[in-house]
PDB file of N, CA, C and O in Angstrom:
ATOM      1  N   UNK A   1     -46.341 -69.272 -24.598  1.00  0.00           N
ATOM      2  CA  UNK A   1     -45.828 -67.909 -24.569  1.00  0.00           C
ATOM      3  C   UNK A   1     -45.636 -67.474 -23.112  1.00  0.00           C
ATOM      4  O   UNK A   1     -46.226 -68.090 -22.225  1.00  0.00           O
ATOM      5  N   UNK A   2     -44.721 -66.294 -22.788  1.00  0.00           N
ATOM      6  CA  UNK A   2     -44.207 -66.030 -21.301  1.00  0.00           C
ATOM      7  C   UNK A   2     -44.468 -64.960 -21.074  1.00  0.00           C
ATOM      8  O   UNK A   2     -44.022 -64.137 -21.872  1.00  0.00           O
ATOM      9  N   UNK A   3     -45.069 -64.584 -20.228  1.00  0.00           N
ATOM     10  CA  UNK A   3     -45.313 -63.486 -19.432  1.00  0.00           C
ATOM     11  C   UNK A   3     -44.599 -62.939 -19.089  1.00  0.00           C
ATOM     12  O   UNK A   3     -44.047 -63.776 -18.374  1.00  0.00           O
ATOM     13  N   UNK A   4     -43.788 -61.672 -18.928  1.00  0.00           N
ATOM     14  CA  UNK A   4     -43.200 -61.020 -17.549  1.00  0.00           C
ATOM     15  C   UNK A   4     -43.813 -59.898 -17.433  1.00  0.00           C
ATOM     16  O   UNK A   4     -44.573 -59.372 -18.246  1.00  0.00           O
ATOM     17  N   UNK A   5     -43.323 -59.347 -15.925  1.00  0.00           N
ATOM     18  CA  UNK A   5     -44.242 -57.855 -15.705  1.00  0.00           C
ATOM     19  C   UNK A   5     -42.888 -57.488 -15.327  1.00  0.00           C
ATOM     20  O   UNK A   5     -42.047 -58.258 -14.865  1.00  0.00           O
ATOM     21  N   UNK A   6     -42.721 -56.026 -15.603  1.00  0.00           N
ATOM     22  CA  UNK A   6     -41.508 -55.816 -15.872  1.00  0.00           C
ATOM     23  C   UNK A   6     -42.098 -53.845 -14.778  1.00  0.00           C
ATOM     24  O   UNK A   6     -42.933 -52.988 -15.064  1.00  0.00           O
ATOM     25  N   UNK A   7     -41.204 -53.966 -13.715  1.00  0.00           N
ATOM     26  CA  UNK A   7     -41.245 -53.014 -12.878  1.00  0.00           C
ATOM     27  C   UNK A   7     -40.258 -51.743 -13.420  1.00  0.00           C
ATOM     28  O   UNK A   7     -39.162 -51.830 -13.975  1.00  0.00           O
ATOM     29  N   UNK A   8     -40.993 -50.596 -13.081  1.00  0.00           N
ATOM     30  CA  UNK A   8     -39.764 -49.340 -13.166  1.00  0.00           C
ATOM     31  C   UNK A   8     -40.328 -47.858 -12.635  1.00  0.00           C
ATOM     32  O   UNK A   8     -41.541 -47.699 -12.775  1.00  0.00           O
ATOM     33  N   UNK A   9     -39.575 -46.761 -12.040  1.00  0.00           N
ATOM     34  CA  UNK A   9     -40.346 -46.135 -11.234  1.00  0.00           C
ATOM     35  C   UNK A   9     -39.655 -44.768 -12.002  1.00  0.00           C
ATOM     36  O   UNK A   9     -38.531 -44.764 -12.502  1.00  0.00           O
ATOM     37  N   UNK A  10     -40.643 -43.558 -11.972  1.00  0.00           N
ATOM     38  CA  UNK A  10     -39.649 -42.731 -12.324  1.00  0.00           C
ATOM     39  C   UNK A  10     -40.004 -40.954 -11.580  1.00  0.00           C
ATOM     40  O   UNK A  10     -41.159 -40.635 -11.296  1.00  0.00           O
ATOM     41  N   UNK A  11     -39.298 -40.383 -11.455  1.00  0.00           N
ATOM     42  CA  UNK A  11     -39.717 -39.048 -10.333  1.00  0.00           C
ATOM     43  C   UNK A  11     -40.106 -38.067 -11.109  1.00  0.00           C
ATOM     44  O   UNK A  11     -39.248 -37.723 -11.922  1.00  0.00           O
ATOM     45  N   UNK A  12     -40.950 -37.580 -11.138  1.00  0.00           N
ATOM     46  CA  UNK A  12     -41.623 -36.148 -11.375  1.00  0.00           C
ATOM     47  C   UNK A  12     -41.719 -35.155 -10.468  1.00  0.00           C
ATOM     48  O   UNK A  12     -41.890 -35.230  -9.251  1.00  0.00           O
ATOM     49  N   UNK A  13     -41.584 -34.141 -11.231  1.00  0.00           N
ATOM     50  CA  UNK A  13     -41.622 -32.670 -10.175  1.00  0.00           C
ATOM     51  C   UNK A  13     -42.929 -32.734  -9.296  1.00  0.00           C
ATOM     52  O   UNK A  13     -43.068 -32.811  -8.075  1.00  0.00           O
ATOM     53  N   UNK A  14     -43.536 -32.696  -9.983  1.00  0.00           N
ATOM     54  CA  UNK A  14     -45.226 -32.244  -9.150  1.00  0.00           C
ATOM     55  C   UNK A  14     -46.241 -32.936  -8.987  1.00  0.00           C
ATOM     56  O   UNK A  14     -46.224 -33.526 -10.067  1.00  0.00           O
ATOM     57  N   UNK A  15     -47.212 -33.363  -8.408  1.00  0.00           N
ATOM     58  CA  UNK A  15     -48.481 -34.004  -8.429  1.00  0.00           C
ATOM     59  C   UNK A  15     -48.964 -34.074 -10.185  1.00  0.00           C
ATOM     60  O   UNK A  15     -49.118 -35.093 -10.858  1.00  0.00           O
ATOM     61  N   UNK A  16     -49.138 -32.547 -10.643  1.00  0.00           N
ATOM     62  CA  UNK A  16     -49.851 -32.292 -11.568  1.00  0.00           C
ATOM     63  C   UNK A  16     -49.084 -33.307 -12.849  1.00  0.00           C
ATOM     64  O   UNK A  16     -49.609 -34.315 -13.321  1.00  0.00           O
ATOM     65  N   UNK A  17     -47.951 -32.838 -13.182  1.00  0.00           N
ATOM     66  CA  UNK A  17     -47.266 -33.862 -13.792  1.00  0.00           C
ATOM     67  C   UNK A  17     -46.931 -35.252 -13.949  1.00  0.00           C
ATOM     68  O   UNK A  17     -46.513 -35.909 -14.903  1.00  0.00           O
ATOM     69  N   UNK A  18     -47.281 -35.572 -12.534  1.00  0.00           N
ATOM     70  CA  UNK A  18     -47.645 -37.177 -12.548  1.00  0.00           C
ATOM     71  C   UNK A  18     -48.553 -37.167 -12.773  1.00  0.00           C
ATOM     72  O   UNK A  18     -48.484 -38.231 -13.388  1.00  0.00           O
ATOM     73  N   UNK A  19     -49.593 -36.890 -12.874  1.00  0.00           N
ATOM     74  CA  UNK A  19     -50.858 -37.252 -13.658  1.00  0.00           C
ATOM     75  C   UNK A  19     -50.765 -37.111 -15.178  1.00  0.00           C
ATOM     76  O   UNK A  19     -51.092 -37.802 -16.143  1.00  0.00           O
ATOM     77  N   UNK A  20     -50.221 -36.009 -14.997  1.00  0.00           N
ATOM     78  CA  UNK A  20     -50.367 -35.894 -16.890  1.00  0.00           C
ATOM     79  C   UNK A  20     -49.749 -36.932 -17.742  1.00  0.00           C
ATOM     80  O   UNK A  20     -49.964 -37.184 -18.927  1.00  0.00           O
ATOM     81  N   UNK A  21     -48.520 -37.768 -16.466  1.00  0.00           N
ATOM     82  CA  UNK A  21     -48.064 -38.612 -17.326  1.00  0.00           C
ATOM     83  C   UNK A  21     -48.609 -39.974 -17.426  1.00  0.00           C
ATOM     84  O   UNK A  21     -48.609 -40.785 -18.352  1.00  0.00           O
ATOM     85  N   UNK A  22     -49.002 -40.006 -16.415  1.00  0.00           N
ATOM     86  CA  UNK A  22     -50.305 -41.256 -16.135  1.00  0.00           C
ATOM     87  C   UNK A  22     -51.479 -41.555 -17.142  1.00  0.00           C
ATOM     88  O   UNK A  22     -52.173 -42.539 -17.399  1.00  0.00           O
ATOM     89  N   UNK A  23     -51.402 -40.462 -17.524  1.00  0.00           N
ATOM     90  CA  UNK A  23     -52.773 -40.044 -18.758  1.00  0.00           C
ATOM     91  C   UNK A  23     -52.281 -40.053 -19.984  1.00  0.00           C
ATOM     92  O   UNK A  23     -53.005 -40.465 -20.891  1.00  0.00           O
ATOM     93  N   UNK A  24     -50.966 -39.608 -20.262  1.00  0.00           N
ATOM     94  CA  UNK A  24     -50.366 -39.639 -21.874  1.00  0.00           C
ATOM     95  C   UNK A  24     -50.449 -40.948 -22.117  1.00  0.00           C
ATOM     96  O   UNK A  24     -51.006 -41.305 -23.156  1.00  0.00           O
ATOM     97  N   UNK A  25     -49.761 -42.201 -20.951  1.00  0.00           N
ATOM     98  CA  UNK A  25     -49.116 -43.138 -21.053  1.00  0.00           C
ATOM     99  C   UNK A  25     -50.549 -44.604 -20.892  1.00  0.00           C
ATOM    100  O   UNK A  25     -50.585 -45.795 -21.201  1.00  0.00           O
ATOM    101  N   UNK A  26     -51.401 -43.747 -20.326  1.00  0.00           N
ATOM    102  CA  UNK A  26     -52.162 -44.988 -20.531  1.00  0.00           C
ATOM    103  C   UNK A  26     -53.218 -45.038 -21.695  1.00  0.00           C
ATOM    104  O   UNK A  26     -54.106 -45.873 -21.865  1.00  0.00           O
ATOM    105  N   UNK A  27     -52.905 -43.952 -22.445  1.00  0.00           N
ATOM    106  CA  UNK A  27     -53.879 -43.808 -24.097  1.00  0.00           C
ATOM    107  C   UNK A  27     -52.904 -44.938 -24.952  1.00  0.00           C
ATOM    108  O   UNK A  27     -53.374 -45.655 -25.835  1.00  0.00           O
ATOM    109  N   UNK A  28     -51.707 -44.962 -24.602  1.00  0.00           N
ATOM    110  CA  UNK A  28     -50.582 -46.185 -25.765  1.00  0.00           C
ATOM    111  C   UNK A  28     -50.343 -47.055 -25.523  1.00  0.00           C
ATOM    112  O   UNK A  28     -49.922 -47.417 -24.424  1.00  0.00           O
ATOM    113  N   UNK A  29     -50.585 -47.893 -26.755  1.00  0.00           N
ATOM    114  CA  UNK A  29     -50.278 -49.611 -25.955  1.00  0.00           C
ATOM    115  C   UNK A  29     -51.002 -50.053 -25.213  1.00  0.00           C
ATOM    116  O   UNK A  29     -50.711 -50.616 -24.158  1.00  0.00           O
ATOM    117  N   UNK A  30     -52.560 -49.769 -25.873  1.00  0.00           N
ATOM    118  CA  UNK A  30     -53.834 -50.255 -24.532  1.00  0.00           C
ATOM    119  C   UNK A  30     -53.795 -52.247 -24.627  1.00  0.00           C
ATOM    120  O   UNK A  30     -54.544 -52.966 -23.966  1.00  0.00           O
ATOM    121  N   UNK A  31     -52.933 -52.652 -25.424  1.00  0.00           N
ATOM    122  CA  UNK A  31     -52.604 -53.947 -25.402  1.00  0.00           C
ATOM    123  C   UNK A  31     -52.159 -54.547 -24.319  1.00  0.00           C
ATOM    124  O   UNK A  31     -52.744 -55.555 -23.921  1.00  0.00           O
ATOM    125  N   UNK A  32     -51.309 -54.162 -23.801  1.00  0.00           N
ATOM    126  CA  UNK A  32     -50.363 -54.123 -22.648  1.00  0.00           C
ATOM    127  C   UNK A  32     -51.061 -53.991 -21.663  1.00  0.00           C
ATOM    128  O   UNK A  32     -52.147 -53.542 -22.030  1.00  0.00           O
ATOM    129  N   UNK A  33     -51.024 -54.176 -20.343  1.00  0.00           N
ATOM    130  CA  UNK A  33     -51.923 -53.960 -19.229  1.00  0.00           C
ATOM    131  C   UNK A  33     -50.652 -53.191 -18.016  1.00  0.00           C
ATOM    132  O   UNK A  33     -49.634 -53.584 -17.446  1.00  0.00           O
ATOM    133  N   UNK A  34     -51.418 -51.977 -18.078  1.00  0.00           N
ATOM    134  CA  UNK A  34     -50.439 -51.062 -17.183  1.00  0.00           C
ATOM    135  C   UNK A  34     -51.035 -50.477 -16.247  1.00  0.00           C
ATOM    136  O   UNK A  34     -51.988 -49.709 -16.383  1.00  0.00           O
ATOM    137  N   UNK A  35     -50.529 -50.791 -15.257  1.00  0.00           N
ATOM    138  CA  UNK A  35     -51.375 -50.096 -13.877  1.00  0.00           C
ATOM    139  C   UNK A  35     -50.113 -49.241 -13.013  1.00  0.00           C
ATOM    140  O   UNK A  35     -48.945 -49.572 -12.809  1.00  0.00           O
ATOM    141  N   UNK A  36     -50.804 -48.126 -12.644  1.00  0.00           N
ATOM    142  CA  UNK A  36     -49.763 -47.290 -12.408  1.00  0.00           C
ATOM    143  C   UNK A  36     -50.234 -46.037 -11.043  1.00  0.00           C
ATOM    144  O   UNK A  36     -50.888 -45.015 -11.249  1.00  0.00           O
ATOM    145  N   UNK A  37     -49.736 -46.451  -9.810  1.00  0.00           N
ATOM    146  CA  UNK A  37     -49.122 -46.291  -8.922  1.00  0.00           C
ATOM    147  C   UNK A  37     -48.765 -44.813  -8.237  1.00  0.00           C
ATOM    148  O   UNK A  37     -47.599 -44.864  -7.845  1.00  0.00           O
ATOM    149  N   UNK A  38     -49.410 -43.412  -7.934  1.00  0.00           N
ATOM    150  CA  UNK A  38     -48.955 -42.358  -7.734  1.00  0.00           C
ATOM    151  C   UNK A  38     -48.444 -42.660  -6.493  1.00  0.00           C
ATOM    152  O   UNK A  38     -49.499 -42.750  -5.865  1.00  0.00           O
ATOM    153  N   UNK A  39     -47.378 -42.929  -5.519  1.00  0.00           N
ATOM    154  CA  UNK A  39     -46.688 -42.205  -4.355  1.00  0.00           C
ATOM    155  C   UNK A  39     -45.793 -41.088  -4.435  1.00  0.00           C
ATOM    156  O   UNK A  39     -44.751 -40.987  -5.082  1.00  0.00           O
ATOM    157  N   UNK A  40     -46.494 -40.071  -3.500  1.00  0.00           N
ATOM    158  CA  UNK A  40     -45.647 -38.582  -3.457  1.00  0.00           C
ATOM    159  C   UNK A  40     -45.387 -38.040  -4.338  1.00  0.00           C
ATOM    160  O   UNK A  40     -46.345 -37.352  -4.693  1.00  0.00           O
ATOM    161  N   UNK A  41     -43.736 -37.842  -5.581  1.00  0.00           N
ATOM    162  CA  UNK A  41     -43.729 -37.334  -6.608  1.00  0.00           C
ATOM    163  C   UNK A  41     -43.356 -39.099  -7.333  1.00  0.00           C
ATOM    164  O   UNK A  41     -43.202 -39.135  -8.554  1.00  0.00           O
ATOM    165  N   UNK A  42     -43.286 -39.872  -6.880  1.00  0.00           N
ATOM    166  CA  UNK A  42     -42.945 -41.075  -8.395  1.00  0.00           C
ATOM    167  C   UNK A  42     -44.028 -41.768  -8.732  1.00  0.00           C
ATOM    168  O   UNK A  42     -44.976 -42.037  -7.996  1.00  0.00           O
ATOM    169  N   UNK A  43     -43.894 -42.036  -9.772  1.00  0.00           N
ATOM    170  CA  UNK A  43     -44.790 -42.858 -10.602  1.00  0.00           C
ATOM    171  C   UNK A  43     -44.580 -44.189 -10.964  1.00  0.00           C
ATOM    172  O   UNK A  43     -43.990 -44.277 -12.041  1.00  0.00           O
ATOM    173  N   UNK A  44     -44.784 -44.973 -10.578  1.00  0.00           N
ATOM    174  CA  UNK A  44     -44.478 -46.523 -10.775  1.00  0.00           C
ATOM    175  C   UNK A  44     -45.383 -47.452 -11.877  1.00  0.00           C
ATOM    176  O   UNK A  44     -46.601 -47.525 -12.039  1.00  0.00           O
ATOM    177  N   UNK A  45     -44.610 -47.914 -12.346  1.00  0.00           N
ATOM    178  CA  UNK A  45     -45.257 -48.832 -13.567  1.00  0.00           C
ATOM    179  C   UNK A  45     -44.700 -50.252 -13.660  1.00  0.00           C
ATOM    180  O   UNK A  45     -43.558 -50.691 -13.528  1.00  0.00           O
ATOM    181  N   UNK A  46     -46.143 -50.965 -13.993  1.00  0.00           N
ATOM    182  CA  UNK A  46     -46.103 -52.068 -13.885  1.00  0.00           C
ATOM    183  C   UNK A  46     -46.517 -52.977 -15.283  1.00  0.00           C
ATOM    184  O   UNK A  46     -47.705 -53.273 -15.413  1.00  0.00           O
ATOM    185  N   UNK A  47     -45.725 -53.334 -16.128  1.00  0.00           N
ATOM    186  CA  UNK A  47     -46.300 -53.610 -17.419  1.00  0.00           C
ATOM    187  C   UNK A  47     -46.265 -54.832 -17.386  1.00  0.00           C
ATOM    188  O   UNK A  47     -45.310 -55.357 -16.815  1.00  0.00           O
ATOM    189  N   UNK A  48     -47.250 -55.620 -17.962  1.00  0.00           N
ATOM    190  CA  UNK A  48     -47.306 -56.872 -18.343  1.00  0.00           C
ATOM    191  C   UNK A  48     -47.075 -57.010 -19.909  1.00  0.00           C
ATOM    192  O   UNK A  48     -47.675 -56.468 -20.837  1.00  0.00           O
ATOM    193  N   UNK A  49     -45.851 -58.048 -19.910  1.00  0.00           N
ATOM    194  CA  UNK A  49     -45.223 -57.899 -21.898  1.00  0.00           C
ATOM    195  C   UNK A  49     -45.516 -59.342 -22.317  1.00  0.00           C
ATOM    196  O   UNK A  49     -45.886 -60.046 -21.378  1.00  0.00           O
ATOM    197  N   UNK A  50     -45.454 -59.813 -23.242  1.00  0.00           N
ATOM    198  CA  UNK A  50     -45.638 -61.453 -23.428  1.00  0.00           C
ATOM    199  C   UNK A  50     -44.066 -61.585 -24.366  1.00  0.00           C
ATOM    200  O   UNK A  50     -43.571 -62.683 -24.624  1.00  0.00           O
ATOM    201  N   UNK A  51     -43.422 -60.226 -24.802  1.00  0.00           N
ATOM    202  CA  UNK A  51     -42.417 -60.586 -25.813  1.00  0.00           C
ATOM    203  C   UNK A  51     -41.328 -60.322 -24.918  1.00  0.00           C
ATOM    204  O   UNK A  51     -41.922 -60.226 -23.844  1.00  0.00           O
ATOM    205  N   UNK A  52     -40.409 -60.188 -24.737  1.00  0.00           N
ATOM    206  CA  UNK A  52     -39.239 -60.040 -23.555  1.00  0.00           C
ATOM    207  C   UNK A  52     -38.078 -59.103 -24.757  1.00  0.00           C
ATOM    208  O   UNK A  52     -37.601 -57.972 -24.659  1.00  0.00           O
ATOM    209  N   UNK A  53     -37.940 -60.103 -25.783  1.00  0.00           N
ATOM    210  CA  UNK A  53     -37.163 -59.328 -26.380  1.00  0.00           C
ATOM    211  C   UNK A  53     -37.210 -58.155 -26.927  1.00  0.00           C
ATOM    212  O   UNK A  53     -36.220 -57.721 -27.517  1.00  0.00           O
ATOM    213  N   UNK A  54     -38.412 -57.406 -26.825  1.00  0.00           N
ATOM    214  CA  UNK A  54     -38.104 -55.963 -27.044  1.00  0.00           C
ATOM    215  C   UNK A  54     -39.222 -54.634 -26.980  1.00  0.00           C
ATOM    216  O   UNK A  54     -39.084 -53.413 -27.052  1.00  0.00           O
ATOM    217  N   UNK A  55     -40.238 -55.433 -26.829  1.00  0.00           N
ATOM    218  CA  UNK A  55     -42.016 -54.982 -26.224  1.00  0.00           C
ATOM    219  C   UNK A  55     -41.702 -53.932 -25.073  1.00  0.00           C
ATOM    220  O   UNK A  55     -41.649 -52.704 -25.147  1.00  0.00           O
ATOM    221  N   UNK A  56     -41.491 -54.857 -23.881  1.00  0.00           N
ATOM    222  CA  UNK A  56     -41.365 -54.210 -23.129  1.00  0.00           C
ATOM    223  C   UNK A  56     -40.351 -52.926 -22.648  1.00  0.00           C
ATOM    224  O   UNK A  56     -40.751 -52.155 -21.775  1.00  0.00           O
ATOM    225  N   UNK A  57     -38.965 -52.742 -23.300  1.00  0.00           N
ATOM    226  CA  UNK A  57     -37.827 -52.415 -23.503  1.00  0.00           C
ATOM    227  C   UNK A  57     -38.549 -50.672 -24.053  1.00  0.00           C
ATOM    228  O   UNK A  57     -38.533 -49.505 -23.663  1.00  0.00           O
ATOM    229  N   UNK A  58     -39.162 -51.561 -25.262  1.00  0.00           N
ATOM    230  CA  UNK A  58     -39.699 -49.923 -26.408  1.00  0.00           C
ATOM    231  C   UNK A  58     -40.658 -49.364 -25.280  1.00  0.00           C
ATOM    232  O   UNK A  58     -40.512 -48.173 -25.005  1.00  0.00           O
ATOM    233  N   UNK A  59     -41.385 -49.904 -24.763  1.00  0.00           N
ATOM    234  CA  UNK A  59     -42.462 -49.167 -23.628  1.00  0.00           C
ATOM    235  C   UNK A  59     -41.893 -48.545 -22.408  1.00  0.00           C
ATOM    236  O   UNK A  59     -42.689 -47.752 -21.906  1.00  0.00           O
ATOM    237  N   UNK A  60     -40.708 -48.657 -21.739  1.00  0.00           N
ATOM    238  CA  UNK A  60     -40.329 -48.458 -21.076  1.00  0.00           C
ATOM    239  C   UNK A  60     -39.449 -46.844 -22.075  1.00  0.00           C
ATOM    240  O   UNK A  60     -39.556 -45.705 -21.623  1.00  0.00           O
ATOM    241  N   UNK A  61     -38.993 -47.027 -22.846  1.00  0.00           N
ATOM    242  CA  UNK A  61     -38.134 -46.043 -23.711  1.00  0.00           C
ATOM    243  C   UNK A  61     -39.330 -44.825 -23.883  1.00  0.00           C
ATOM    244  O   UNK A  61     -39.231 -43.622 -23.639  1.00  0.00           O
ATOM    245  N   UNK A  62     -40.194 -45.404 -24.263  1.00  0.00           N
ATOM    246  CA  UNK A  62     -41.233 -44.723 -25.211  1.00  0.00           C
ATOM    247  C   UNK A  62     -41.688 -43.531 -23.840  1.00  0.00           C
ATOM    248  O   UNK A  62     -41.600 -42.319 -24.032  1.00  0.00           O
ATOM    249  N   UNK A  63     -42.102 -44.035 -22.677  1.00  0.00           N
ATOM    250  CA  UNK A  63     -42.578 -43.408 -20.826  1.00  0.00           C
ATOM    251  C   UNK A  63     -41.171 -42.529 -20.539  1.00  0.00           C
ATOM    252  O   UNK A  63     -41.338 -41.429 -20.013  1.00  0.00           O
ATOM    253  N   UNK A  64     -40.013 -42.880 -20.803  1.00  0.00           N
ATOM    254  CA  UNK A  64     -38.658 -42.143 -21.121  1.00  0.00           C
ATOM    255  C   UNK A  64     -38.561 -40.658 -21.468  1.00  0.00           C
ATOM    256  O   UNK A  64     -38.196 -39.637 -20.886  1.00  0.00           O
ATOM    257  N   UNK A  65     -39.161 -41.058 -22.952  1.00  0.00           N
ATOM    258  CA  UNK A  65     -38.917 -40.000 -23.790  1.00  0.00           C
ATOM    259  C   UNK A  65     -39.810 -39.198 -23.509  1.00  0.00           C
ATOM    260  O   UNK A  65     -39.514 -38.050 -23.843  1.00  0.00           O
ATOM    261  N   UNK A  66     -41.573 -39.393 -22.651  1.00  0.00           N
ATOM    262  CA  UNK A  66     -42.423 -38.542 -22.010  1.00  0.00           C
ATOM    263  C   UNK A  66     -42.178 -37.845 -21.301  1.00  0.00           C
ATOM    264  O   UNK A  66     -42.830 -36.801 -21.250  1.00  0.00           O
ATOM    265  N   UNK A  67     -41.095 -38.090 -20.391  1.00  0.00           N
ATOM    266  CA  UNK A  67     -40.925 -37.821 -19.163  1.00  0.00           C
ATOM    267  C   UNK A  67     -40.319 -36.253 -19.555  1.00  0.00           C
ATOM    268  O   UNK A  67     -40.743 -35.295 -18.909  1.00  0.00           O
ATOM    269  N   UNK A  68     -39.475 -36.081 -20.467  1.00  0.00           N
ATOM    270  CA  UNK A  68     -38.840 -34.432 -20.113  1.00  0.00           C
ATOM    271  C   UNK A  68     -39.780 -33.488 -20.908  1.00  0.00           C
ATOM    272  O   UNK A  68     -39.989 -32.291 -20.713  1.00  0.00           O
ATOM    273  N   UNK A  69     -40.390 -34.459 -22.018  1.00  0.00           N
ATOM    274  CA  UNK A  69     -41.836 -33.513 -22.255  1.00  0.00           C
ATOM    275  C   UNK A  69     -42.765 -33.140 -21.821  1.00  0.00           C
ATOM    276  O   UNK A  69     -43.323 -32.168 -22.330  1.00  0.00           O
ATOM    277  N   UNK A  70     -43.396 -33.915 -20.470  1.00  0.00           N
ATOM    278  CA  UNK A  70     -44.095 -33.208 -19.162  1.00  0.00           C
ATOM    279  C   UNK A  70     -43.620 -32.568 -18.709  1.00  0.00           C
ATOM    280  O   UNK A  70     -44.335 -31.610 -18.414  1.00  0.00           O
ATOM    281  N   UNK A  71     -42.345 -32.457 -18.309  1.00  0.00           N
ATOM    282  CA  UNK A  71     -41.859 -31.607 -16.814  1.00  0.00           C
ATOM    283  C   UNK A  71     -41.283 -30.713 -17.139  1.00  0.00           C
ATOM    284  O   UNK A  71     -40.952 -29.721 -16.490  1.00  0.00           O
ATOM    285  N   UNK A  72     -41.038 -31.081 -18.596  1.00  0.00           N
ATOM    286  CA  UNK A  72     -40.447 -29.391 -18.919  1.00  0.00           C
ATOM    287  C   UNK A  72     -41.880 -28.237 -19.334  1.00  0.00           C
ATOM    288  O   UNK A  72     -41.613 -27.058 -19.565  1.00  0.00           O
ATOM    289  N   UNK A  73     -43.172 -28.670 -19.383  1.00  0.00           N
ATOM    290  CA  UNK A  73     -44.272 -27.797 -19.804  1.00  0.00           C
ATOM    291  C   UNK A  73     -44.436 -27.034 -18.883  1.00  0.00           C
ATOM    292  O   UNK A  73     -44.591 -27.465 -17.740  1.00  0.00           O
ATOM    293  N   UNK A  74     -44.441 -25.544 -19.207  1.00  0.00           N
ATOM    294  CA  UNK A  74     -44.793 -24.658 -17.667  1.00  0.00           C
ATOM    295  C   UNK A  74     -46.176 -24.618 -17.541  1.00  0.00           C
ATOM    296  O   UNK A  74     -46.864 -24.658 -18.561  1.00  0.00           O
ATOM    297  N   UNK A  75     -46.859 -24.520 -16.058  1.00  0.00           N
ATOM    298  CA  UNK A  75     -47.725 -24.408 -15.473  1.00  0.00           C
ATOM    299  C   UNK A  75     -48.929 -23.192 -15.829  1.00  0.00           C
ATOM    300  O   UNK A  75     -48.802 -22.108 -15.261  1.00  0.00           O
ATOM    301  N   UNK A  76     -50.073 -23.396 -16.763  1.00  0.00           N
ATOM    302  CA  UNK A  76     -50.694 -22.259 -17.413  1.00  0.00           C
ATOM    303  C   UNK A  76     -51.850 -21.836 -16.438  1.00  0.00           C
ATOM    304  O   UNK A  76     -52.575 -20.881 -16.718  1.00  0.00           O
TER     305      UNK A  76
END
C-alpha cells in the first residue's frame, strides 16, 4: 500500500479562527495523521492518506467546506 502526504494551505481572517479551525479539523478523521502549521493568518495541512484515489481529495473538501463556516461566525 502507498503513502502520500498530500500538502495544502488555506487563509483565514484572524488568529482566533485559525484555531478554531485547527480544532474542528483535528476531532475528524483521527485515522489520518494531520499536523497543522499556524503562520500569521494561514493554516497549513499536512495529511498523510494511504488511498490516493479519493481519501485524501474528501479531506481536503471536507477543511473546504469548514472554512466559510468559521470565518463567517461573528466574534462573541
Amino acid at each position: 500500500m502507498v503513502t502520500t502526504t498530500i500538502e495544502f494551505k488555506i487563509f483565514v481572517p484572524n488568529k482566533k479562527q485559525a484555531e478554531l479551525l485547527i480544532a474542528r479539523t483535528q476531532d475528524r478523521q483521527s485515522r489520518q495523521r494531520i499536523s497543522t502549521v499556524k503562520n500569521d493568518q494561514t493554516v497549513y495541512f499536512h495529511c498523510q492518506v494511504s488511498n490516493l484515489e479519493g481519501g485524501d481529495y474528501e479531506y481536503r473538501d471536507l477543511i473546504y467546506k469548514l472554512v466559510p463556516q468559521i470565518t463567517n461566525q461573528t466574534d462573541e
